[in-house]
MMTF fields as JSON, N, C-alpha, C and O atoms, coordinates in Angstrom:
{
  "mmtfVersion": "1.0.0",
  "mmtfProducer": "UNKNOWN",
  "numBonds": 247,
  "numAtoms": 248,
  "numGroups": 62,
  "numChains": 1,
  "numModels": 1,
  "chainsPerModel": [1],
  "groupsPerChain": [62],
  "chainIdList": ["A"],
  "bondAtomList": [4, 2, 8, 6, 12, 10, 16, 14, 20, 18, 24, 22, 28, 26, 32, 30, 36, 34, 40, 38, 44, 42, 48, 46, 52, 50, 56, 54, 60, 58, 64, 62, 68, 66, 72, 70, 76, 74, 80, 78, 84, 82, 88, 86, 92, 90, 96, 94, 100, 98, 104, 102, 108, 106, 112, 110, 116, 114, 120, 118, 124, 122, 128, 126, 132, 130, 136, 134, 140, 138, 144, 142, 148, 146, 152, 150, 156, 154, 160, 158, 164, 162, 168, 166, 172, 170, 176, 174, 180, 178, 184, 182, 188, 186, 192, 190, 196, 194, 200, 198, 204, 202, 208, 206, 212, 210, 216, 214, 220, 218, 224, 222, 228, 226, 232, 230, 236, 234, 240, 238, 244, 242],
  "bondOrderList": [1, 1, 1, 1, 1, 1, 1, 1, 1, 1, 1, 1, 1, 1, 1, 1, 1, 1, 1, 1, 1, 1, 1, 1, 1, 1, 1, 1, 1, 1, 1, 1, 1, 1, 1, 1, 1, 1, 1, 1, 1, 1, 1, 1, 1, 1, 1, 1, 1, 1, 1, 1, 1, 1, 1, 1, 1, 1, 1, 1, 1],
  "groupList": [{"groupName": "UNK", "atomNameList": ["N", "CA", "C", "O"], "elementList": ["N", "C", "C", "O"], "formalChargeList": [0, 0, 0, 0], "bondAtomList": [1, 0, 2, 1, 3, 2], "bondOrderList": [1, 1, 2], "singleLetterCode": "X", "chemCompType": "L-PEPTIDE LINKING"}],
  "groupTypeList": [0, 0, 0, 0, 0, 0, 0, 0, 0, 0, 0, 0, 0, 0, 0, 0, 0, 0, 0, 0, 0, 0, 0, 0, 0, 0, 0, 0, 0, 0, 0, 0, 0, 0, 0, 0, 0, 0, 0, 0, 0, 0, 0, 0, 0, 0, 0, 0, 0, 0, 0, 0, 0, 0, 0, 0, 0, 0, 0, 0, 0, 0],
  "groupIdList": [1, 2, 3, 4, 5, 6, 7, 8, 9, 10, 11, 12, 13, 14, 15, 16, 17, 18, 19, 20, 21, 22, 23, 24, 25, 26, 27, 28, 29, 30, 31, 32, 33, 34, 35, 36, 37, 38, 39, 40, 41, 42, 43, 44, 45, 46, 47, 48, 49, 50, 51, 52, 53, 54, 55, 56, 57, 58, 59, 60, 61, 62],
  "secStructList": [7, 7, 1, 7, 7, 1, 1, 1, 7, 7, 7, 7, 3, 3, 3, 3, 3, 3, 7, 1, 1, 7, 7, 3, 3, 3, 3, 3, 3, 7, 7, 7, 3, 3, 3, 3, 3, 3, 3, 3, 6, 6, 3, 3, 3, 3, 3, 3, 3, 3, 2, 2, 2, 2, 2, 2, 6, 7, 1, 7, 5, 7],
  "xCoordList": [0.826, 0.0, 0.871, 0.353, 2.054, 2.929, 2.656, 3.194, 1.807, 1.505, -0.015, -0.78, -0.429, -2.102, -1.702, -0.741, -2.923, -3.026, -3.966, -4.934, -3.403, -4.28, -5.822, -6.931, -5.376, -6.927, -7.723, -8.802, -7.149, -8.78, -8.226, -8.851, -7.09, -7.382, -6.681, -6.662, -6.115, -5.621, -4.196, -3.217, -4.662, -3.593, -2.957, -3.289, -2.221, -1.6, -3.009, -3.861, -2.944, -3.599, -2.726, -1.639, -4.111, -2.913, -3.949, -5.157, -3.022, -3.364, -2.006, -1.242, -2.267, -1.783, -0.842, -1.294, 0.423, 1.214, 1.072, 0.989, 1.022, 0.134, 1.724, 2.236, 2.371, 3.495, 2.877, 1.648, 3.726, 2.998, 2.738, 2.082, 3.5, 2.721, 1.573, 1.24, 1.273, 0.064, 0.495, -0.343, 1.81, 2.254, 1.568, 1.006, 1.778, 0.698, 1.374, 1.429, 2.106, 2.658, 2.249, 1.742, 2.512, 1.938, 2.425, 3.611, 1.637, 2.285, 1.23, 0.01, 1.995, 1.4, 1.54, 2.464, 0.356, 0.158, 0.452, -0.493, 1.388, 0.985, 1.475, 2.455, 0.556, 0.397, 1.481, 2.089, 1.626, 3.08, 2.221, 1.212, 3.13, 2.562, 4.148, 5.349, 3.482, 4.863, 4.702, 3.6, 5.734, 5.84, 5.69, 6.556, 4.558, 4.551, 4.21, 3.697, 4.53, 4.151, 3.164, 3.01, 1.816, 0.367, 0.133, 0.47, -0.667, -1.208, -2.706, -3.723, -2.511, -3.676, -4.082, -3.772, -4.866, -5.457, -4.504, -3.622, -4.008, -2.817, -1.755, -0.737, -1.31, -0.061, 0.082, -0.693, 1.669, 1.615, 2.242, 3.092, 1.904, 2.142, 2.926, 3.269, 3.095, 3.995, 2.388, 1.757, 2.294, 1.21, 1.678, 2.524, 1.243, 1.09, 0.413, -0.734, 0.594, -0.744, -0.099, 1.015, -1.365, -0.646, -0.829, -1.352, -0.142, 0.316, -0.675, -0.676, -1.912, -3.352, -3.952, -4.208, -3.969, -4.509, -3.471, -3.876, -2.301, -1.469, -1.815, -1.688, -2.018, -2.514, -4.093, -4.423, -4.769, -5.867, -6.14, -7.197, -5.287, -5.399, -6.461, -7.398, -6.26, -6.841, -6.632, -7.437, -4.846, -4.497, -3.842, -2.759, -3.715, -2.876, -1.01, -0.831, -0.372, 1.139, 1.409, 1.039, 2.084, 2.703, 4.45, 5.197],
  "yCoordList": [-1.193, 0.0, 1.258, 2.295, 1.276, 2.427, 3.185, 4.283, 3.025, 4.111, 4.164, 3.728, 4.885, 5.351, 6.907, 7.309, 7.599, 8.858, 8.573, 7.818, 9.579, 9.67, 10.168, 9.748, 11.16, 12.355, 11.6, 11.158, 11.371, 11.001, 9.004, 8.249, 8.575, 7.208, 6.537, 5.346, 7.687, 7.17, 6.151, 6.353, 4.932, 3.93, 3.591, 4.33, 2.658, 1.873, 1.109, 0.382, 1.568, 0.774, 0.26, 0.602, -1.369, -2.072, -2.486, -2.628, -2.706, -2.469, -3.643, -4.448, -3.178, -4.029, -2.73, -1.591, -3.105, -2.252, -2.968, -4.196, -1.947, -2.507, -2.157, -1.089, -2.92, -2.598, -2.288, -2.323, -1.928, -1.68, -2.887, -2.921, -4.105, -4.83, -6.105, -7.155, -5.868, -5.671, -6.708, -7.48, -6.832, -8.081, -7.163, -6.069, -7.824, -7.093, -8.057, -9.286, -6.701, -7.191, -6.012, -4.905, -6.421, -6.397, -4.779, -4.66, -3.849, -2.559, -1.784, -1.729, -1.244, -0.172, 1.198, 1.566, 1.941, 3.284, 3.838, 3.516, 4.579, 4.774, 5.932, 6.423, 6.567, 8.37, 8.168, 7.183, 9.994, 10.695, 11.241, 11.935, 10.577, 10.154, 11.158, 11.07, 11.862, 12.973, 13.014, 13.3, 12.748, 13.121, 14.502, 15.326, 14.752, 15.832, 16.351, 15.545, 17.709, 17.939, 18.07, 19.099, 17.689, 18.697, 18.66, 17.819, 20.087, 20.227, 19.826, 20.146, 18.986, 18.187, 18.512, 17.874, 19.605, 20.006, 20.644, 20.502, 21.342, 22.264, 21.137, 21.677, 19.905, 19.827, 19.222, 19.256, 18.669, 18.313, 17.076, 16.589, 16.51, 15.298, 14.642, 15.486, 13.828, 13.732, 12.481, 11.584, 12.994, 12.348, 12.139, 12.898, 11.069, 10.365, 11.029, 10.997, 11.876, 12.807, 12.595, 12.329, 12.856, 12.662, 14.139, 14.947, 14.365, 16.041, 16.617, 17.834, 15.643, 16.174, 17.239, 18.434, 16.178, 16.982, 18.41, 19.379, 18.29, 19.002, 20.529, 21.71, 20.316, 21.142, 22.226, 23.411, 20.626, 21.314, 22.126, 22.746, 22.099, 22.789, 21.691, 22.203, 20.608, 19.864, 19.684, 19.413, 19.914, 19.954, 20.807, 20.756, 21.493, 22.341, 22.245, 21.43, 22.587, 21.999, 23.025, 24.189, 22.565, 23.162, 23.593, 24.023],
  "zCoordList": [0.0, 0.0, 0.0, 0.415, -0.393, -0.579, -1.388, -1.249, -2.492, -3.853, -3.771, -4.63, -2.37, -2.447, -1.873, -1.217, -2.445, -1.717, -0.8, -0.883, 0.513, 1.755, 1.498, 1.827, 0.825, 0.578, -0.182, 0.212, -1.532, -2.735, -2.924, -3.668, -2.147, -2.184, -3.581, -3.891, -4.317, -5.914, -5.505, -4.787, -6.39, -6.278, -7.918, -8.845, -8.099, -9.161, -10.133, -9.623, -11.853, -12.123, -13.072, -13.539, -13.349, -14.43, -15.385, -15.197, -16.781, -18.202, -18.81, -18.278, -20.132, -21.179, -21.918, -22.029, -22.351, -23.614, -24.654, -24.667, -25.951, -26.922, -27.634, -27.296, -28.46, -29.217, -30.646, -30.709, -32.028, -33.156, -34.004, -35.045, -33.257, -34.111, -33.16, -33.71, -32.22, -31.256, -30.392, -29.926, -30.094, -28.797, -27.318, -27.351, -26.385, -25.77, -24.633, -24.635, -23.206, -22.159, -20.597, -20.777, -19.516, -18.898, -18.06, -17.752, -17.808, -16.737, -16.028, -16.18, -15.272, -13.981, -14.658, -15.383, -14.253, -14.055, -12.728, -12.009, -11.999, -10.865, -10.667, -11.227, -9.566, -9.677, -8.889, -8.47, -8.738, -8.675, -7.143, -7.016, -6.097, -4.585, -4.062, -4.322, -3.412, -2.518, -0.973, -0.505, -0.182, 1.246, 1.377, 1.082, 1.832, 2.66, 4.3, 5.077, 4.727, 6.01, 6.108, 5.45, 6.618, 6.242, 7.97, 8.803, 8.109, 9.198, 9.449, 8.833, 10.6, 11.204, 12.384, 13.39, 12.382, 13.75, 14.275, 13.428, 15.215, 16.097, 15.66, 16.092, 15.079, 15.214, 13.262, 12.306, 13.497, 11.953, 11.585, 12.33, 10.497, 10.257, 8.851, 8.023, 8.671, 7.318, 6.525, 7.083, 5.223, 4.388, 3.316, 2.844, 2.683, 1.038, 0.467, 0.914, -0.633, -0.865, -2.729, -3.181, -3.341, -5.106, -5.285, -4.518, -6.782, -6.622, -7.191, -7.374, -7.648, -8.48, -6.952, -6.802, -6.17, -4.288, -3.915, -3.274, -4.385, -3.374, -4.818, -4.497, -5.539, -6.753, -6.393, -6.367, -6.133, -5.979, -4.47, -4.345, -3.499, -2.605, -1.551, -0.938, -1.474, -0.584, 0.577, 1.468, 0.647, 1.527, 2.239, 1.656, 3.006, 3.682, 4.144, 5.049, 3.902, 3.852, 4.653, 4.498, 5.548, 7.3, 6.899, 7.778]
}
C-alpha cells in the first residue's frame, strides 16, 4: 500500500502495452505520490498525498 493517496485514495492501475505490431505485455500506471508535512489540527504530520490533491489545494502543507 505504498503508492495510495491519503486524501482522494488514488492507487496503481494495471493495463496491457500494446506494441505496433500488437504483442501485448503487462504494466502499472501509478500516480506521482509525494511526502509531505500537512497540518492536522494544532499539530503536523507527514502524508502520502498525489500532486493532483497538493494542486488542488486539498491539503494544507505546514
Amino acid at each position: 500500500m505504498a503508492n495510495r493517496c491519503e486524501i482522494c485514495s488514488k492507487e496503481p492501475t494495471f493495463g496491457k502495452k500494446v506494441t505496433f505490431s500488437h504483442k501485448r505485455s503487462s504494466r502499472t500506471w501509478t500516480p506521482n505520490i509525494q511526502k509531505v508535512r500537512v497540518k492536522h489540527g494544532s499539530n503536523t504530520r507527514q502524508a502520502r498525498v498525489c500532486t493532483s490533491c497538493l494542486k488542488a489545494g486539498k491539503v494544507e502543507k505546514a
